[in-house]
DSSP file (Angstrom, degrees, kcal/mol; ACC not computed):
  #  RESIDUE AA STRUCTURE BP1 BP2  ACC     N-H-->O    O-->H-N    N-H-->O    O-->H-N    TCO  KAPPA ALPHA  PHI   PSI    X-CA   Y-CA   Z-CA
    1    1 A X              0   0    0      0, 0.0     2,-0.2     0, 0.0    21,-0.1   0.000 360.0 360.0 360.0 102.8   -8.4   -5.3   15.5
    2    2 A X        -     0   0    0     21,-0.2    23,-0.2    19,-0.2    17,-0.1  -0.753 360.0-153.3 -89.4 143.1   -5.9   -4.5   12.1
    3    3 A X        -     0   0    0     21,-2.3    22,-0.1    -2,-0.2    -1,-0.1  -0.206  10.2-170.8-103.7  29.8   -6.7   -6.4    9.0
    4    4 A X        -     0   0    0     23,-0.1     2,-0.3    13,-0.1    23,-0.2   0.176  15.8-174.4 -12.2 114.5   -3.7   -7.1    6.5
    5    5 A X        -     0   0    0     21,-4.6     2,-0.1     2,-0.0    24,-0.1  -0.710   3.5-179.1-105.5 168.3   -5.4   -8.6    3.2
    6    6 A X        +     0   0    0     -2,-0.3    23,-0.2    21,-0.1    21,-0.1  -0.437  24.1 176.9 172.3  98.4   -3.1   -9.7    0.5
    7    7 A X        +     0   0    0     21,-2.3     2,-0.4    -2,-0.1    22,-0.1  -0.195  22.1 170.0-122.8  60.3   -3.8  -11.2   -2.8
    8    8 A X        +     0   0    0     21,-0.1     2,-0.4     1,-0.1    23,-0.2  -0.340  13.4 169.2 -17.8  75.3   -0.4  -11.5   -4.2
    9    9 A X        +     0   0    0     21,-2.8     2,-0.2    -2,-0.4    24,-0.1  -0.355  35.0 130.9-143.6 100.7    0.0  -13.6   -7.6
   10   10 A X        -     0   0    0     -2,-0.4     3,-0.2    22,-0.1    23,-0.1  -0.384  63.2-131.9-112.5 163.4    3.5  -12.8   -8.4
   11   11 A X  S    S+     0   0    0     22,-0.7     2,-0.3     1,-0.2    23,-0.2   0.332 102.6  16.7 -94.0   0.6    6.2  -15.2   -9.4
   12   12 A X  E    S+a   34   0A   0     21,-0.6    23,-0.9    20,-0.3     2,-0.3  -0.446  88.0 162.9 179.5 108.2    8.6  -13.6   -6.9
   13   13 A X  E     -a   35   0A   0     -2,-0.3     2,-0.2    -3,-0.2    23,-0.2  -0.911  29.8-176.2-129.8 152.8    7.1  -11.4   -4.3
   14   14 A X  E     +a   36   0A   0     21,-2.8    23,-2.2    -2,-0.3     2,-0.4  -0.900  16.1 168.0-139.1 110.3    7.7   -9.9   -1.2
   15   15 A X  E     -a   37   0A   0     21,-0.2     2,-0.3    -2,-0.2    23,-0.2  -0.907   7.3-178.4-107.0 144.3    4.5   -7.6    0.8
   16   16 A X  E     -a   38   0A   0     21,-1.7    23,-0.6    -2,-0.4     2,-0.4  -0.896   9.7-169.2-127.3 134.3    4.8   -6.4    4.5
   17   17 A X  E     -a   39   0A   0     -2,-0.3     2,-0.3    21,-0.2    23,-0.2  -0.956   6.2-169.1-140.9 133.2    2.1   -4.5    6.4
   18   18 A X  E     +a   40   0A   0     21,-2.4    23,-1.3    -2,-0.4     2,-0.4  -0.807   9.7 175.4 -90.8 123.6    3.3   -3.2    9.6
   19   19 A X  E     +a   41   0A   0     -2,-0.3     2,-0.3    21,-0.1    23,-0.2  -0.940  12.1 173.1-131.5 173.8    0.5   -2.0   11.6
   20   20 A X  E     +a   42   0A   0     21,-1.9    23,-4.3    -2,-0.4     2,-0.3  -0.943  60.4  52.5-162.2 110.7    1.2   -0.7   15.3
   21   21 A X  S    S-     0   0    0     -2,-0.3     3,-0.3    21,-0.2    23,-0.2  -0.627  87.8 -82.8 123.3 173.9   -2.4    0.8   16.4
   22   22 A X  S    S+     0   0    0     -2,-0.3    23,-2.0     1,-0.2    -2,-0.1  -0.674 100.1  21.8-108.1 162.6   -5.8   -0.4   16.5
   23   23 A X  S    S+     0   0    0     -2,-0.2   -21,-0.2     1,-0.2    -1,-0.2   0.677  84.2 151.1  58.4  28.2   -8.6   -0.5   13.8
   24   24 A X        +     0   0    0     -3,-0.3   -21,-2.3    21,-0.2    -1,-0.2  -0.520  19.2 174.6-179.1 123.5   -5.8   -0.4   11.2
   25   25 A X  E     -f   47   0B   0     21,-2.3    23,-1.4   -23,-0.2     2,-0.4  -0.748  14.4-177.8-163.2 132.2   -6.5   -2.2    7.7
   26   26 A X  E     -f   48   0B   0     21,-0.2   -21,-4.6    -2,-0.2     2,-0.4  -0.898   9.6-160.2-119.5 131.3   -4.5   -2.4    4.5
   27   27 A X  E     -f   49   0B   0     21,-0.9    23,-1.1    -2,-0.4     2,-0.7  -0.943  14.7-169.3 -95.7 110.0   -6.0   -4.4    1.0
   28   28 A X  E     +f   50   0B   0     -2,-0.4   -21,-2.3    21,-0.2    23,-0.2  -0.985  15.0 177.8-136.5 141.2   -3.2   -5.4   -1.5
   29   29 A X  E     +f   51   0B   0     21,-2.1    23,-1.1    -2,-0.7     2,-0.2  -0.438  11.5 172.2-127.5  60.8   -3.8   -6.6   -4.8
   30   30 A X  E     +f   52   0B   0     21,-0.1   -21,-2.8     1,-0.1    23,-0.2  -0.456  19.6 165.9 -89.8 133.7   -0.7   -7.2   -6.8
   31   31 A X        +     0   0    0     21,-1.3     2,-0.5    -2,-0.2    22,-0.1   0.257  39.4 123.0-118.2   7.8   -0.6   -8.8   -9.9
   32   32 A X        -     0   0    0     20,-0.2   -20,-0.3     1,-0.1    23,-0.2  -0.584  60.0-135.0-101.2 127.6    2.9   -7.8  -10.8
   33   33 A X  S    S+     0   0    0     22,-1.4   -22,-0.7    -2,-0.5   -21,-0.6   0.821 100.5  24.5 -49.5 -38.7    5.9  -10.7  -11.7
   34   34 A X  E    S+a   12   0A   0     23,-0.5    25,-0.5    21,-0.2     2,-0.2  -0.954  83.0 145.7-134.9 137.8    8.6   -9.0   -9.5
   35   35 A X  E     -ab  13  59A   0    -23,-0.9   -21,-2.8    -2,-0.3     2,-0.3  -0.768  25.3-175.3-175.0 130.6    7.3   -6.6   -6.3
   36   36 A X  E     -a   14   0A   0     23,-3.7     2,-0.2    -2,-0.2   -21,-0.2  -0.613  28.1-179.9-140.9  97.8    8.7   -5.9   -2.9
   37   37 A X  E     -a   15   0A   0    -23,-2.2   -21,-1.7    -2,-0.3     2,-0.3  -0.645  15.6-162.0-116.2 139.9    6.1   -3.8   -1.5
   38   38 A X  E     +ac  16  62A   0     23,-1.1    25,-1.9    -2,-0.2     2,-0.3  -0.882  13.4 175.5-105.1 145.3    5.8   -2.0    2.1
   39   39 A X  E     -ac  17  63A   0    -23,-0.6   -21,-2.4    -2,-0.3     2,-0.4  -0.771  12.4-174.0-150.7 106.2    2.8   -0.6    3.9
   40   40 A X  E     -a   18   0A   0     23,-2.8     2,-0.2    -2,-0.3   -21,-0.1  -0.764   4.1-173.0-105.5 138.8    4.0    0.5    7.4
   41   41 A X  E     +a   19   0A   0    -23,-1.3   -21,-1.9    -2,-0.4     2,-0.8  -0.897  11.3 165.1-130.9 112.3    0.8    1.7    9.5
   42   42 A X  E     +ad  20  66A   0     23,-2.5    25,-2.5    -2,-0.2     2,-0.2  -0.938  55.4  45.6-114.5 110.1    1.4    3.5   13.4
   43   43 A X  S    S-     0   0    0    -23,-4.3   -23,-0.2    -2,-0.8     2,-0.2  -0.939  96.7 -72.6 150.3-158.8   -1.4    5.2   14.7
   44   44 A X  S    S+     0   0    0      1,-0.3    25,-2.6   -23,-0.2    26,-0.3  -0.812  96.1  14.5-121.0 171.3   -5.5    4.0   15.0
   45   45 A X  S    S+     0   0    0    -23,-2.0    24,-0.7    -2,-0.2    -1,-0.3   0.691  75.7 138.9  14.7  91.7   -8.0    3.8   11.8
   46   46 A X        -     0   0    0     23,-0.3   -21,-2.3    22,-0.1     2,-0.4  -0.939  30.8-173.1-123.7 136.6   -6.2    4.0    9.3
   47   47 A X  E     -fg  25  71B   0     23,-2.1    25,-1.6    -2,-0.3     2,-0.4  -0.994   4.8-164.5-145.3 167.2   -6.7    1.9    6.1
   48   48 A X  E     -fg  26  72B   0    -23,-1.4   -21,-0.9    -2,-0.4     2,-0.3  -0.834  10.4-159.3-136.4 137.7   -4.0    1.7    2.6
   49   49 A X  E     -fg  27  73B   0     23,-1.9    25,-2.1    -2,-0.4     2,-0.3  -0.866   7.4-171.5-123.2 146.6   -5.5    0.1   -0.8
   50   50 A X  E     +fg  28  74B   0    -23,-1.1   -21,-2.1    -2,-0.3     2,-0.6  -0.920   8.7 172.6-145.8  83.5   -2.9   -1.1   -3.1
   51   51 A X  E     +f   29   0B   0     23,-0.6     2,-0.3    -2,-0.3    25,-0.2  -0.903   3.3 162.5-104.6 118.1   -4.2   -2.1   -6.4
   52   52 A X  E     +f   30   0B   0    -23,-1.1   -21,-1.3    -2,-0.6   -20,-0.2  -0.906  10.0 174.3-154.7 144.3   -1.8   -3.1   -9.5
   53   53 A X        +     0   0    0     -2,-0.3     2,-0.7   -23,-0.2    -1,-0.1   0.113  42.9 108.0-141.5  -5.3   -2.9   -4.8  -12.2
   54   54 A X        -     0   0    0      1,-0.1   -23,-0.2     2,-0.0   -21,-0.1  -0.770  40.7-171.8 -86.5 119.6    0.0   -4.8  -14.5
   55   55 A X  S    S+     0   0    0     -2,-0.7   -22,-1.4   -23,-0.2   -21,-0.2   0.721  82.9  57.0 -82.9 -16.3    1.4   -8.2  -14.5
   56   56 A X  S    S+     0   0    0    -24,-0.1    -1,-0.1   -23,-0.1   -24,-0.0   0.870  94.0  79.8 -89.5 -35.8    5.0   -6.8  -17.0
   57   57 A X  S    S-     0   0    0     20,-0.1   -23,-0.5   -24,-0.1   -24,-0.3  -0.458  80.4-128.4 -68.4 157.1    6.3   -3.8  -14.2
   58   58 A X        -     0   0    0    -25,-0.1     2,-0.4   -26,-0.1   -23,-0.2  -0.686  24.0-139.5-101.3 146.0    8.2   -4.6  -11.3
   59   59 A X  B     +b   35   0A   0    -25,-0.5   -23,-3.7    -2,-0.3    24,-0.1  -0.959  40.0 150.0-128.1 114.3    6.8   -3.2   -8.3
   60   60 A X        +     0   0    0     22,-3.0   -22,-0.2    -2,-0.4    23,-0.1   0.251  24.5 153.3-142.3  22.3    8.6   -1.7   -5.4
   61   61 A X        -     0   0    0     21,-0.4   -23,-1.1   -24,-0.1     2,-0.2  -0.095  27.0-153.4 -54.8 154.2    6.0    1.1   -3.8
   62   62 A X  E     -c   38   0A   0     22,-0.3    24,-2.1   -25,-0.2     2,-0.4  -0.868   9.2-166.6-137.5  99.0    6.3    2.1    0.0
   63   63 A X  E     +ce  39  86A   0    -25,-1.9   -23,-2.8    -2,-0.2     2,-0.3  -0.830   8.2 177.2 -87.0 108.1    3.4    3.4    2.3
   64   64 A X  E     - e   0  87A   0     22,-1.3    24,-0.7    -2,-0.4     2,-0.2  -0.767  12.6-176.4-113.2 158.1    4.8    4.7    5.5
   65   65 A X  E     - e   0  88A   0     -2,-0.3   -23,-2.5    22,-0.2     2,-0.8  -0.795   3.3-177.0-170.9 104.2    1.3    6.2    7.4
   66   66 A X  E     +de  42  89A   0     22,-3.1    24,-1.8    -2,-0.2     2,-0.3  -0.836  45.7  20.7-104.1 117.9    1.9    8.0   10.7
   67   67 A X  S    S-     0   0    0    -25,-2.5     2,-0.4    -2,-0.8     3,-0.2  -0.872  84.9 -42.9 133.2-167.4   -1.3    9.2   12.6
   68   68 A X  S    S-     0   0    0     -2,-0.3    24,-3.0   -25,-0.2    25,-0.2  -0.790  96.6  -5.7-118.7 137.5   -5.0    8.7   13.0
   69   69 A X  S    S+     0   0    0    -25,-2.6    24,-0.8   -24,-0.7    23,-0.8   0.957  83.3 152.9  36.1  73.8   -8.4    8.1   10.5
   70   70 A X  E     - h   0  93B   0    -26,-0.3   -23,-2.1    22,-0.2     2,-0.3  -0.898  33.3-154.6-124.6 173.8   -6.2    8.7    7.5
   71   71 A X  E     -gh  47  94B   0     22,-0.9    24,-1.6    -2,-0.2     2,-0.4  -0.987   9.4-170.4-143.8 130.1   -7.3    7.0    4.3
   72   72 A X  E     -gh  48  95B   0    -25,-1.6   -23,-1.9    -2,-0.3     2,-0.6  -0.950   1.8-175.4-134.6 106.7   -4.8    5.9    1.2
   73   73 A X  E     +gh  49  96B   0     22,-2.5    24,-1.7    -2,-0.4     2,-0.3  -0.825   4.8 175.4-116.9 105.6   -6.0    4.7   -2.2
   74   74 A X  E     +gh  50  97B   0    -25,-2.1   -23,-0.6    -2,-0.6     2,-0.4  -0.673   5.7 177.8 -73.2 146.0   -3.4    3.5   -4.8
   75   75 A X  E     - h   0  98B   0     22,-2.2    24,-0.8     1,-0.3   -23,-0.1  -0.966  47.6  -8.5-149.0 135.6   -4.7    2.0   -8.2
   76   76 A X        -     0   0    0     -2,-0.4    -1,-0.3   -25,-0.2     2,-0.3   0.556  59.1-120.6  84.3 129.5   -2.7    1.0  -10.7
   77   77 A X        +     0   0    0     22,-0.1     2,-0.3    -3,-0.1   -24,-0.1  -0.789  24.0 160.5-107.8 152.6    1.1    1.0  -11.8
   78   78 A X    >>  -     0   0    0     -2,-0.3     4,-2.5   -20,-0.1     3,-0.7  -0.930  62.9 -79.1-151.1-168.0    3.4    2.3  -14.6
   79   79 A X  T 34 S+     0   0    0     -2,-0.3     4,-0.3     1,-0.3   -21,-0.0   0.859 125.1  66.9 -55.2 -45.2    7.5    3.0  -15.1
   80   80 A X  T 34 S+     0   0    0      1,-0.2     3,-0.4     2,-0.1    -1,-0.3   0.860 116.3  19.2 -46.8 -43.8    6.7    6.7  -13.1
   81   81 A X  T X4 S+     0   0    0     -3,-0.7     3,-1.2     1,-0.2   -21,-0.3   0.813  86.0 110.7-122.7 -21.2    5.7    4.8   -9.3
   82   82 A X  T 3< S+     0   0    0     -4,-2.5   -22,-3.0     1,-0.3   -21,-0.4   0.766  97.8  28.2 -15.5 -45.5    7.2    1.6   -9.7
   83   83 A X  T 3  S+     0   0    0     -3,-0.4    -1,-0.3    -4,-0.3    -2,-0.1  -0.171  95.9 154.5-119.2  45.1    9.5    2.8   -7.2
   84   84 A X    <   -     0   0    0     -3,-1.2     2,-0.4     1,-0.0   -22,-0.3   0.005  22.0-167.3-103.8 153.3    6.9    5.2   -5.6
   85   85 A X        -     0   0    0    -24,-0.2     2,-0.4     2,-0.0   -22,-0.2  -0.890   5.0-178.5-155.9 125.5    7.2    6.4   -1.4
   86   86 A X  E     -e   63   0A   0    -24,-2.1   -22,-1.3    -2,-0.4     2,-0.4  -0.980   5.0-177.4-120.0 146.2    4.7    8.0    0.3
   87   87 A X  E     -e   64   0A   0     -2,-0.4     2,-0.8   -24,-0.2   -22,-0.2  -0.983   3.9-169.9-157.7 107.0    5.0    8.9    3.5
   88   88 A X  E     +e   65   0A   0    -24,-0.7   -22,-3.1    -2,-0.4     2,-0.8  -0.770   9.5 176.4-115.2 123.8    2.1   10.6    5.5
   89   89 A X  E     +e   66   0A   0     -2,-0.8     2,-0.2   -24,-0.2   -22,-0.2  -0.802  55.1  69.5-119.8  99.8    2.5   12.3    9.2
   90   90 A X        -     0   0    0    -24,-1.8     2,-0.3    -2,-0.8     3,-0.2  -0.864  69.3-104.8 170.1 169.0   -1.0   13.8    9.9
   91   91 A X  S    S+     0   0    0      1,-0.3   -22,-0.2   -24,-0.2   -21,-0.1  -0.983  87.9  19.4-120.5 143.1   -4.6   13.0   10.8
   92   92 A X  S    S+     0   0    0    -24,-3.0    -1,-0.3   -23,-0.8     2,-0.3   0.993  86.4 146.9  94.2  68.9   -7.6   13.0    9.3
   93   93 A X  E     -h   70   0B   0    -24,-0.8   -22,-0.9   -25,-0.2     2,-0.4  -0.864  27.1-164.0-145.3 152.5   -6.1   12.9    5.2
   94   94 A X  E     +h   71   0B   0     -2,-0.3     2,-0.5   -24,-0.2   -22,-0.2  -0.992  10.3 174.7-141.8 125.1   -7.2   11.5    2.6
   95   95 A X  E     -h   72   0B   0    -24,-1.6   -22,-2.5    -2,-0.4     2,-0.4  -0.928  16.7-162.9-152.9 152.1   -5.6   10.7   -0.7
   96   96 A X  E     -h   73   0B   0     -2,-0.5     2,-0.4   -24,-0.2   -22,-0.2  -0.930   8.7-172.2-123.2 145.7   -6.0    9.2   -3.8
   97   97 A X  E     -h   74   0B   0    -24,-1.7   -22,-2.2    -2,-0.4     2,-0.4  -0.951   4.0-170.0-168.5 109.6   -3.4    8.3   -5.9
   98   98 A X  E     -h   75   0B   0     -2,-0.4     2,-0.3   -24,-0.2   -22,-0.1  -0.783   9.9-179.0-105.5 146.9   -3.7    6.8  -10.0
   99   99 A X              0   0    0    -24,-0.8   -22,-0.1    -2,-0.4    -2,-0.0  -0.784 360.0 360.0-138.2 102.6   -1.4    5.5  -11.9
  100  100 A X              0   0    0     -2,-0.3    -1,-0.1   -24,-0.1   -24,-0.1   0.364 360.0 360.0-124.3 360.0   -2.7    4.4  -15.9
């Protein structure tokens, strides 16, 4: 069973989460006026957090997540990741990833 959450309150937004695999869940939390954010998931247990909290950046981050029981925590935005790609091919990873 994947779980896409998504609590999006943008004035003109676009999120996709792709998952392809089982146990698979991604949490977005965008607070940002303009964002057109991806979070592709292939593989099983895997889960993406997506937190941004700046309502004035534009948002265009990309989560690509190839493999099995990998774990991705974003918090946060600024001018630096606005246009941020991460791209993981592996199992078993873990990563954490701030932005203030």
């Amino acid at each position: 069973m994947n779980t896409p959450t998504t609590d999006v309150s943008t004035f003109t937004s676009k999120s996709s989460v792709i998952q392809l695999g089982n146990n698979n869940s991604a949490l977005v939390y965008n607070k940002s006026k303009s964002s057109d954010l991806l979070i592709r998931q292939t593989g099983d247990f895997n889960t993406t957090l997506m937190t941004n909290t700046n309502p004035n950046l534009e948002n265009k981050q990309k989560v690509n997540v190839e493999g099995d029981n990998n774990y991705i925590d974003i918090t946060g935005n600024n001018s630096n990741s606005k246009e941020m790609q991460l791209n993981l091919k592996t199992n078993d990873k873990m990563i954490f990833v701030r932005h203030y």
